[in-house]
C-alpha positions in Angstrom: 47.0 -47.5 -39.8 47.4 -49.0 -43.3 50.9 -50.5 -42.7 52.3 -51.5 -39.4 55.7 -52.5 -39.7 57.1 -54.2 -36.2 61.0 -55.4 -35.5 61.1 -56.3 -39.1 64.5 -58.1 -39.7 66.2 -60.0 -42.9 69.1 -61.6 -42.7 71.1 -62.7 -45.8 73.9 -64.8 -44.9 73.9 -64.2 -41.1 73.9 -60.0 -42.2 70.7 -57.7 -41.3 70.4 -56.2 -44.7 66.7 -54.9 -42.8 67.6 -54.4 -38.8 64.8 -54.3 -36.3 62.7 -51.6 -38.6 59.4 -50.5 -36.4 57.2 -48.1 -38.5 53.4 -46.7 -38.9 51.8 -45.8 -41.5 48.4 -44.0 -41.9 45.7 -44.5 -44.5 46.0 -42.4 -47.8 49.5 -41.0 -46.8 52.4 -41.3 -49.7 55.4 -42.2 -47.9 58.5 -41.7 -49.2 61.9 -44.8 -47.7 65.0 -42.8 -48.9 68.5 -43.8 -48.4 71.6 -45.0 -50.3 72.4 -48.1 -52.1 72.8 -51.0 -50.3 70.3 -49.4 -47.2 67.8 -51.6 -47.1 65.3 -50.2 -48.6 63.8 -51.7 -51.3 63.8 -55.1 -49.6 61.9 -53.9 -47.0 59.5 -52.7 -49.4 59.5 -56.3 -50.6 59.1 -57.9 -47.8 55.4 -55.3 -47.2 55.0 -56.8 -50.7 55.5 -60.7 -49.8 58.2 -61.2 -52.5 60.3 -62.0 -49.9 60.2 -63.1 -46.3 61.4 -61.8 -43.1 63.2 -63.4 -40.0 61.7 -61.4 -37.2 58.5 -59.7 -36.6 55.6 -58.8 -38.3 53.7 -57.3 -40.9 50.2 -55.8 -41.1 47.9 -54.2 -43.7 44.7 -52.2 -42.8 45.2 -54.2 -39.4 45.1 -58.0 -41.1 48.6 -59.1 -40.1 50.1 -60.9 -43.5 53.4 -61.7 -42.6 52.5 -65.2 -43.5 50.4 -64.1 -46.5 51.1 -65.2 -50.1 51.8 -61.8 -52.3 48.8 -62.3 -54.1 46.5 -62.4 -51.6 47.8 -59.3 -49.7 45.9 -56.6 -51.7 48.8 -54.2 -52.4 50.0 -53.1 -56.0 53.7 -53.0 -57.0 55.6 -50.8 -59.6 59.1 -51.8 -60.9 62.1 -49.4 -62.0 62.2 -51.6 -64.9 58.1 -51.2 -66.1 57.8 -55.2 -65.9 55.5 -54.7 -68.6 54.3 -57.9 -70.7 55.5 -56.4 -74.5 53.6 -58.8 -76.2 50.6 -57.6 -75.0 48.6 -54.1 -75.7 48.1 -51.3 -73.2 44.6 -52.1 -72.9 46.0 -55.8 -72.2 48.7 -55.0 -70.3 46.5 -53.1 -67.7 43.6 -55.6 -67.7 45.7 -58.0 -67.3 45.0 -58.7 -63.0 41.4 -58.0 -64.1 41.1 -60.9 -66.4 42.9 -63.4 -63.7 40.0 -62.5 -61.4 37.4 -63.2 -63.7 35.7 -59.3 -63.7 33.2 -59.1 -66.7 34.6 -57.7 -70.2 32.1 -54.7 -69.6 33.3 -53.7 -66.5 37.1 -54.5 -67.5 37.0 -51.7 -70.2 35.6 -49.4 -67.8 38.4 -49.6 -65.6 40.5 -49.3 -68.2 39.5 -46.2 -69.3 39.5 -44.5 -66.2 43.0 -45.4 -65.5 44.1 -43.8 -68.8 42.2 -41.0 -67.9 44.2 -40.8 -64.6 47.8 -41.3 -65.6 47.0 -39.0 -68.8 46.9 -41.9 -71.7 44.0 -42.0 -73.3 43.4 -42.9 -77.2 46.7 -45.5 -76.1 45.0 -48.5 -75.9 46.6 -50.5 -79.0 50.0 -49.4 -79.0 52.4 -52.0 -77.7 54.9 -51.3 -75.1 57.8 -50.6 -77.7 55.5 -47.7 -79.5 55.9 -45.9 -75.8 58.6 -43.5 -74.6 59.9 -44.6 -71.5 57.4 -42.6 -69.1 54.6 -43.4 -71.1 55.2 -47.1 -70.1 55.7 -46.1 -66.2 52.5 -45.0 -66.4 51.0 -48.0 -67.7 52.9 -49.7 -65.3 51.1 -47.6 -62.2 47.8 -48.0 -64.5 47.7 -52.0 -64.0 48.9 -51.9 -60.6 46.1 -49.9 -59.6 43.7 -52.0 -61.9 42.5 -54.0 -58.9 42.2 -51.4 -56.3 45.2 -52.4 -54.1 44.6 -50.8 -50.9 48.4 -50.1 -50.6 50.7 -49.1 -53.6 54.4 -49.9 -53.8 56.9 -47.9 -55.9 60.4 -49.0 -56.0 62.5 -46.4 -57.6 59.6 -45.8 -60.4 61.7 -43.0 -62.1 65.2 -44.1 -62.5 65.5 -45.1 -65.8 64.0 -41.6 -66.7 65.4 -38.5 -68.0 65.1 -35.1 -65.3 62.0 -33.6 -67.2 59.9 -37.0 -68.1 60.6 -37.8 -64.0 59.5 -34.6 -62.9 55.9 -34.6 -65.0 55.7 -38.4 -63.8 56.0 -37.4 -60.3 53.3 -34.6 -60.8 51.1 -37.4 -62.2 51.7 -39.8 -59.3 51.0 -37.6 -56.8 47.9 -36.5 -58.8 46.6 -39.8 -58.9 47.6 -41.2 -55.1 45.9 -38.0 -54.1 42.5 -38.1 -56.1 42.0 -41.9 -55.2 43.3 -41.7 -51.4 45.5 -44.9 -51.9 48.3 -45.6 -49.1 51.4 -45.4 -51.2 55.1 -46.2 -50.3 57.9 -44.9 -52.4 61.5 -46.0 -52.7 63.7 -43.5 -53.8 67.6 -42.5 -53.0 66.8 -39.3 -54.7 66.6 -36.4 -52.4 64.6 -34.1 -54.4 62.0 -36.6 -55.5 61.5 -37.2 -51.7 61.1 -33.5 -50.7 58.4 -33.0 -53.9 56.2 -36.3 -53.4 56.3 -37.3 -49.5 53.7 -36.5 -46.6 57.2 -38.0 -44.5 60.0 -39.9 -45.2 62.1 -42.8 -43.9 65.7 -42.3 -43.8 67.3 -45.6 -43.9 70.9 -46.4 -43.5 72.7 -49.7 -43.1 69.7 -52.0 -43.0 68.1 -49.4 -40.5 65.0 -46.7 -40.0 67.3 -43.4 -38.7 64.8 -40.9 -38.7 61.3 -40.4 -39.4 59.2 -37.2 -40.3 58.1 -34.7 -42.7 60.3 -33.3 -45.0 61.0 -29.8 -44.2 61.0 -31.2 -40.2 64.0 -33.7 -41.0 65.9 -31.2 -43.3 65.9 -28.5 -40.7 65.8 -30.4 -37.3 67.7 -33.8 -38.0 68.3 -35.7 -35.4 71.5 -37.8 -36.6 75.1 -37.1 -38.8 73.6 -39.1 -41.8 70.4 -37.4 -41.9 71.9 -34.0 -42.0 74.5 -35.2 -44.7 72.5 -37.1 -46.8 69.5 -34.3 -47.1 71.2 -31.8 -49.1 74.7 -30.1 -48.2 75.9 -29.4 -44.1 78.4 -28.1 -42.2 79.3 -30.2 -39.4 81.1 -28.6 -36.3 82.4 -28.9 -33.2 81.5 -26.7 -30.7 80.7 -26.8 -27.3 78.0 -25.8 -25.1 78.1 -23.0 -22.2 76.3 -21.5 -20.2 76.1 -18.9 -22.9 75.0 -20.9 -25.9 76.9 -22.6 -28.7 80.7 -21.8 -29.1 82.0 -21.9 -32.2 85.1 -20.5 -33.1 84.9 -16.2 -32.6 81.7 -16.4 -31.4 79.0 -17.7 -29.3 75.4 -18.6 -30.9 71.9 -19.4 -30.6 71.8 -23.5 -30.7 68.1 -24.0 -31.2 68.1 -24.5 -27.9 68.0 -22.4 -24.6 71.5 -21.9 -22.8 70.2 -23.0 -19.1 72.8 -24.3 -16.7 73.8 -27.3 -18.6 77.5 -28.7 -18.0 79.8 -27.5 -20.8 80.7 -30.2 -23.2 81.4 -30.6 -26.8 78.3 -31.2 -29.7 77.7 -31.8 -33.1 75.8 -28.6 -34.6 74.8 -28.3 -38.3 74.6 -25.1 -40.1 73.5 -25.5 -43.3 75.2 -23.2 -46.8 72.2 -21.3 -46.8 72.5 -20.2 -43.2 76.4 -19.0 -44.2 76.7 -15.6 -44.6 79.7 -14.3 -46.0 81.3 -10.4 -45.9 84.3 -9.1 -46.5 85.6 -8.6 -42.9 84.4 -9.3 -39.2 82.6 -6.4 -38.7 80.0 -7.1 -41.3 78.8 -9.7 -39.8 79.1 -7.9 -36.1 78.0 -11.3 -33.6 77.4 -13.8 -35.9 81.1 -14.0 -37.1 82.4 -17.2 -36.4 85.7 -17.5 -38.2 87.8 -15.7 -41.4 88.7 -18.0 -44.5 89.8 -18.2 -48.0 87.5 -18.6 -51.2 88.5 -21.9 -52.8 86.3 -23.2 -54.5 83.4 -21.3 -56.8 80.8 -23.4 -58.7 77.8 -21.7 -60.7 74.3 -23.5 -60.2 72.1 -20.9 -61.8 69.8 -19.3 -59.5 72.7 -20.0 -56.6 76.3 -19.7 -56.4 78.0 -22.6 -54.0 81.4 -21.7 -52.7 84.0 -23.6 -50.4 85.9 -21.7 -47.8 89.2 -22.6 -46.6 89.4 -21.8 -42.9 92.8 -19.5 -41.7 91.9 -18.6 -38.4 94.3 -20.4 -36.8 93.4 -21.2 -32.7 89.9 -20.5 -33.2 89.7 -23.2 -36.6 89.9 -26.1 -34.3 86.4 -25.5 -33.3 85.6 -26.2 -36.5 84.5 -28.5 -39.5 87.1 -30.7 -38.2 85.8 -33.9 -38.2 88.8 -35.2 -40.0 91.4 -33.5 -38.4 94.2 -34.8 -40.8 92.4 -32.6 -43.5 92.2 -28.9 -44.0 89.0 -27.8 -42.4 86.7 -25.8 -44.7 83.0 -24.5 -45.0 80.5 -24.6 -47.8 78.4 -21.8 -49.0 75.7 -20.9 -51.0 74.5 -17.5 -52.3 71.4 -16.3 -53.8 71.6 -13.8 -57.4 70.9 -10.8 -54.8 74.2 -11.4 -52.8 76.0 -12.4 -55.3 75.5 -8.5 -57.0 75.6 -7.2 -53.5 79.5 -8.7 -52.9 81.8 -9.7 -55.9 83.3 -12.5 -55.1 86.9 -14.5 -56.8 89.4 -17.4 -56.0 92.1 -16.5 -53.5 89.7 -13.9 -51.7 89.8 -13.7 -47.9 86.2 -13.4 -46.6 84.4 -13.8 -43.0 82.0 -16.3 -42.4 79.0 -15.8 -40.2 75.8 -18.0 -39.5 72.0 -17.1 -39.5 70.7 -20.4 -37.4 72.5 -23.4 -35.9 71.0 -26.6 -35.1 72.5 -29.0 -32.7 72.4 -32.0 -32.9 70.6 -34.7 -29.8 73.8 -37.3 -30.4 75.6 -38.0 -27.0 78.3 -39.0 -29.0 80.6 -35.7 -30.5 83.8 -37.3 -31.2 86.7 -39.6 -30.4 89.5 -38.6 -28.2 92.8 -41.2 -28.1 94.4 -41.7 -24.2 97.8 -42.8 -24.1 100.7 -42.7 -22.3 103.0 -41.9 -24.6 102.5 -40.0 -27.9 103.7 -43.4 -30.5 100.9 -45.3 -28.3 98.3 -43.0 -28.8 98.9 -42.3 -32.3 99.1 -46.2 -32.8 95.6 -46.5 -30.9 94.2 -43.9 -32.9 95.0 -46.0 -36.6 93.1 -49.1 -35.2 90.7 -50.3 -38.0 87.6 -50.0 -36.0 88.2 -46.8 -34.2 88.8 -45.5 -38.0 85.8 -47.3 -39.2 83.4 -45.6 -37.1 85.1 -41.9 -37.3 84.4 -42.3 -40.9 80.8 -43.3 -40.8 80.0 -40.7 -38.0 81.9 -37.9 -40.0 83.7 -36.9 -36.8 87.4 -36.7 -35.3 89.6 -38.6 -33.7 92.1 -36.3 -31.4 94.8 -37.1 -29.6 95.4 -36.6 -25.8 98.5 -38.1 -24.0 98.5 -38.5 -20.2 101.4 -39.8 -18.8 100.6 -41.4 -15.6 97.7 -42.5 -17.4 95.5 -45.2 -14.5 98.1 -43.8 -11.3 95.9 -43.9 -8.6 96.7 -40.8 -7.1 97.8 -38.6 -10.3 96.0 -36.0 -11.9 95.5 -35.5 -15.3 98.5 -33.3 -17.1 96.3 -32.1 -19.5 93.3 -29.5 -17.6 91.0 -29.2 -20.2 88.1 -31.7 -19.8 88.0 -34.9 -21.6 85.5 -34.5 -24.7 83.4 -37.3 -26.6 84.3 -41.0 -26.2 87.7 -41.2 -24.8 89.4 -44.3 -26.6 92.2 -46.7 -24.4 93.7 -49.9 -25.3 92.9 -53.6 -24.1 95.8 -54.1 -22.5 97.0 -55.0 -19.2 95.7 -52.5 -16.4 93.0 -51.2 -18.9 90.1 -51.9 -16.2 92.4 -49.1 -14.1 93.0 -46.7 -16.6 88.8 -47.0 -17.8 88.4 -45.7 -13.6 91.2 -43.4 -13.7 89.3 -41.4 -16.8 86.0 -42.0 -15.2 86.9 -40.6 -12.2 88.0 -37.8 -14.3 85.3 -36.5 -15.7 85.0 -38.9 -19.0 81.3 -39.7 -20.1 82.4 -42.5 -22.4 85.3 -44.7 -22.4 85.8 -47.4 -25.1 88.5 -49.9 -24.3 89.4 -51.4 -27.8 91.5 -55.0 -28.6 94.0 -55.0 -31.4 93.0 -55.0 -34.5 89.1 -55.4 -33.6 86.5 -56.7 -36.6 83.7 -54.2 -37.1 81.1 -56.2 -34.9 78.5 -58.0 -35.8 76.4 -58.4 -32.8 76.2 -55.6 -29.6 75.0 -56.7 -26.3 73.7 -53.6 -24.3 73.5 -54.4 -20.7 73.3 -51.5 -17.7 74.4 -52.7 -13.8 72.0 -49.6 -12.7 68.3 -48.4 -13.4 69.9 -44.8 -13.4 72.1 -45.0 -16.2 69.8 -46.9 -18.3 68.6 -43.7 -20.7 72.4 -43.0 -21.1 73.0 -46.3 -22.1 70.5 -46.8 -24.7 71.1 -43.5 -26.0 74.7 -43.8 -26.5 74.4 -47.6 -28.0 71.5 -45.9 -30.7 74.5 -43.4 -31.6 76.8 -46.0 -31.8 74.5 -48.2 -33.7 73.1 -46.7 -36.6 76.9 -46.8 -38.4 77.4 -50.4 -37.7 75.5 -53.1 -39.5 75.0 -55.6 -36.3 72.2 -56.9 -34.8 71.5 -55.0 -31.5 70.8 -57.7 -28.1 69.7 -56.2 -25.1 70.1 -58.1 -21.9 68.6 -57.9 -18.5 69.2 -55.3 -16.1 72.3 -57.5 -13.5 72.2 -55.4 -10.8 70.2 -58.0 -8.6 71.7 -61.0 -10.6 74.8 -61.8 -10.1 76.9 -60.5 -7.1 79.4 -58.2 -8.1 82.5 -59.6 -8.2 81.0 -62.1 -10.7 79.8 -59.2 -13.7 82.4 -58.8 -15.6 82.6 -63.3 -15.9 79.2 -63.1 -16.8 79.3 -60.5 -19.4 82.5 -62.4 -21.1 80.3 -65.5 -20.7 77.6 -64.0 -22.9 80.1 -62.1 -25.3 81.8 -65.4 -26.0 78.6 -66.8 -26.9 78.9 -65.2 -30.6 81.7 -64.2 -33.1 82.5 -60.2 -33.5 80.7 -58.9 -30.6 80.7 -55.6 -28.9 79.6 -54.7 -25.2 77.9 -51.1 -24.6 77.9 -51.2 -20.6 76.7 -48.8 -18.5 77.3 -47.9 -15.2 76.3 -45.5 -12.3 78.8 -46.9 -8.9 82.3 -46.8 -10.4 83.8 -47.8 -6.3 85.9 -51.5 -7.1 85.2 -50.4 -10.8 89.0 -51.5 -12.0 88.6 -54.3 -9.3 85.8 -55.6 -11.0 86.1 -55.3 -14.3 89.5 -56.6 -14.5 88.5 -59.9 -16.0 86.6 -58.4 -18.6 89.3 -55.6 -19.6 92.7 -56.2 -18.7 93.7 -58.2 -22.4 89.8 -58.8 -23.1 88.7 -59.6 -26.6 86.0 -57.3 -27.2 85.3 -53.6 -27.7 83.3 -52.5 -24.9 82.1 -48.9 -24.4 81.8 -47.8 -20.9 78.6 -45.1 -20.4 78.9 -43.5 -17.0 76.8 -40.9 -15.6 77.0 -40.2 -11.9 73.9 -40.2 -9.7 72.2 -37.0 -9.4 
């Protein structure tokens, strides 16, 4: 491998800005780290770089580990948005430069030069200063002298955003050109989608200081594995629908998931269904299985070869099931036709059209949604407004629904309510909140979170399992929790032959008190004493803790 990144962390302030990032990769391949603002991405490239350092783990290149290795001295080239170039100097100088500090012959410098010219389209340039270029000629002096030495790995952090659209795209052509005809590992920063899908062998989606996802592009676009990843590559539908034995339910009808049916339990997902895959008709019957619910055109926006639309849902019961990950809003779906269709069927504001899908894709996340569990309607709505339950709705682009059960943690009570309980059923730390986490265990919940007042978004999560059975389900669920909170992630050792267990839930306090703003993900396979134990830890405890049961098979 060319780079080998391993549990790469850097803090600023206390704050991962890079979290725990583990990544490989191979000689010759351009890849592409792509995520918003503030994501980490650009000091991680840094920190590959050695312009800045890192708090945990290691960094190799080619195999040499240089975590502790001066920039100079760790044989990569660097390219800035801002060209960095020296304006004083000529474009023969300017690329020579990092020849001339190692002392190569005059002869041999001018040779080089010239074949970089050659490559990044500049020849006859050599004089001209800096301010006689247009802005894309001087990123491509800028690759020129980074590639003067013959870095074995190039860096590019955001190369073409001070460009305008047409300059980037024949820049990109060039790059490519280039990493391709000399072989050279290259890493690329980028928050630009489209950039990403034209230049990468595979991208990094990075998100909060962490590596989501990793793959090729057309792989991650049509198979994510994660809410952001689906969101942030291009337009998606998110619904909630729930798997049968049948396949995917989602409103009218049920659909292929991707998946095969089998004998799974039914329970609620996340599936993505992209505007392309949208079909659109003028009734039901057009779309014969595939209709999933009727709507209202609101929205039309002309994008030349395509035509992007916005459907307001009317279907009333069956809408629920729906793009309602923010159930306070009116649930819609977005659309997008080709030229053909659009000829085909005439569309206008106001209409009333059926929706279909061509191909759903669900998505692997244990987590679908929230579900509030009071006993009383003002308590659950109250639960349901707490800071962090709202925080992490809105960073996992999914519901919060409402669910009260009146004898609530009654020992002998059913629940009021049949239906099942869906996603990560959400009660309050409050007296008897160890006996209300069994009572919805017991009652078919997955996932319960037991939340304080008022909670700060955490900055550190312990995950810690009490059997060897529920460990995947653990770790799995924490991962979903994890990527939409900026904390630093602590696993501790499996307790089930530590301490006895009347003395786990003191323990786990003991090592949640050991740190400001923490979080407990907690899994657990006996749930027998469960309120009897866990008392100490729930009843008025100070922490969030998320509960991950899964019964032994």
């Amino acid at each position: 491998m060319s780079i080998t990144l391993d549990q790469v962390t850097k803090l600023y302030g206390g704050v991962p800005v890079v979290n725990d990032v583990s990544l490989d990769i191979g000689d010759g391949e351009l890849f592409v780290l792509l995520g918003p603002s503030g994501s980490g991405k650009s000091t991680l490239l840094r920190a590959v770089a050695g312009l800045t350092g890192v708090d945990h783990g290691s960094i190799a290149l080619h195999g040499r580990d240089v975590t502790r290795v001066a920039a100079r001295k760790r044989g990569v080239g660097l390219v800035f948005q801002n060209y960095a170039l020296f304006r004083h100097m000529t474009v023969a100088d300017n690329i020579e430069f990092a020849l001339r500090v190692r002392h190569m012959r005059a002869r041999a410098r001018r040779a080089r030069r010239q074949e970089l010219l050659r490559l990044v389209s500049l020849e006859g340039m050599d004089e001209r200063l800096p301010a006689q270029l247009s802005g894309g000629q001087q990123q491509r002096v800028a690759v020129a002298r980074a590639l003067a030495h013959k870095p074995e790995v190039l860096l590019l952090d955001e190369p073409f955003g001070a460009l305008d659209a047409k300059i980037r795209e024949e820049l990109r052509r060039t790059i490519r050109a280039v990493q391709r005809e000399l072989g050279i590992t290259t890493v690329l920063v980028t928050h630009d989608q489209e950039e990403a899908f034209t230049m990468a062998d595979r991208i990094g989606i990075m998100n909060l200081g962490r590596l989501l996802e990793v793959g090729a592009p057309h792989e991650l676009y049509s198979r994510p594995a994660t809410r952001f990843v689906a969101t942030f590559l291009g337009a998606a539908n998110l619904f909630l629908a729930r798997r049968t034995a049948d396949g995917i339910r989602m409103g009218a009808a049920t659909v292929a998931g991707g998946e095969p049916p089998g004998s799974a339990r039914e329970h609620e997902v996340v599936a993505v269904v992209r505007p392309e895959e949208v079909a659109v008709a003028a009734s039901a019957t057009g779309l014969g299985e595939r209709f999933i619910a009727c709507g209202v055109v609101d929205e039309m926006v002309f994008s030349g070869a395509l035509e992007r639309l916005r459907v307001r849902l009317t279907d009333g019961a069956a809408a629920p099931l729906l793009a309602t990950m923010d159930a306070a809003a009116t649930p819609y779906v977005e659309a997008t036709r080709t030229q053909h269709e659009q000829r085909a069927f005439e569309l206008h504001r106001g209409q009333e059209v059926a929706l279909g899908v061509r191909r759903v894709h669900v998505l692997p996340t244990p987590l679908s949604s929230f579900t509030v569990c009071a006993a009383s309607a003002p308590a659950a709505e109250a639960l349901a407004r707490e800071p962090l339950l709202a925080a992490l709705a809105a960073r996992m682009k999914t519901r919060i629904a409402i669910r009260t059960e009146p004898q609530l943690g009654a020992a002998q009570a059913a629940p009021a309510d049949p239906a099942p309980f869906v996603g990560a059923t959400v009660v309050s730390c409050e007296p008897h909140a160890a006996q209300r986490a069994e009572w919805l265990l017991r009652h078919g919940a997955g996932e319960v979170l037991v939340l304080p007042a008022n909670a700060a978004v955490p900055q550190r999560v312990l995950i810690q399992w009490l059997d060897p059975a529920v460990r995947e389900a653990t770790l799995a669920v924490s991962a979903s929790v994890l990527r939409h909170l900026p904390a630093e992630a602590v696993q501790g050792a499996e307790m089930p032959t530590g301490p006895p267990s009347g003395e786990v839930a003191p323990e786990l306090a003991r090592r949640l008190a050991e740190a400001q703003a923490q979080m407990l993900m907690v899994g657990v396979g006996d749930i027998r004493r469960f309120a009897e134990r866990f008392a100490p830890l729930l009843d008025g405890g100070r922490w969030p803790v998320l509960i991950v049961h899964r019964a032994a098979p």
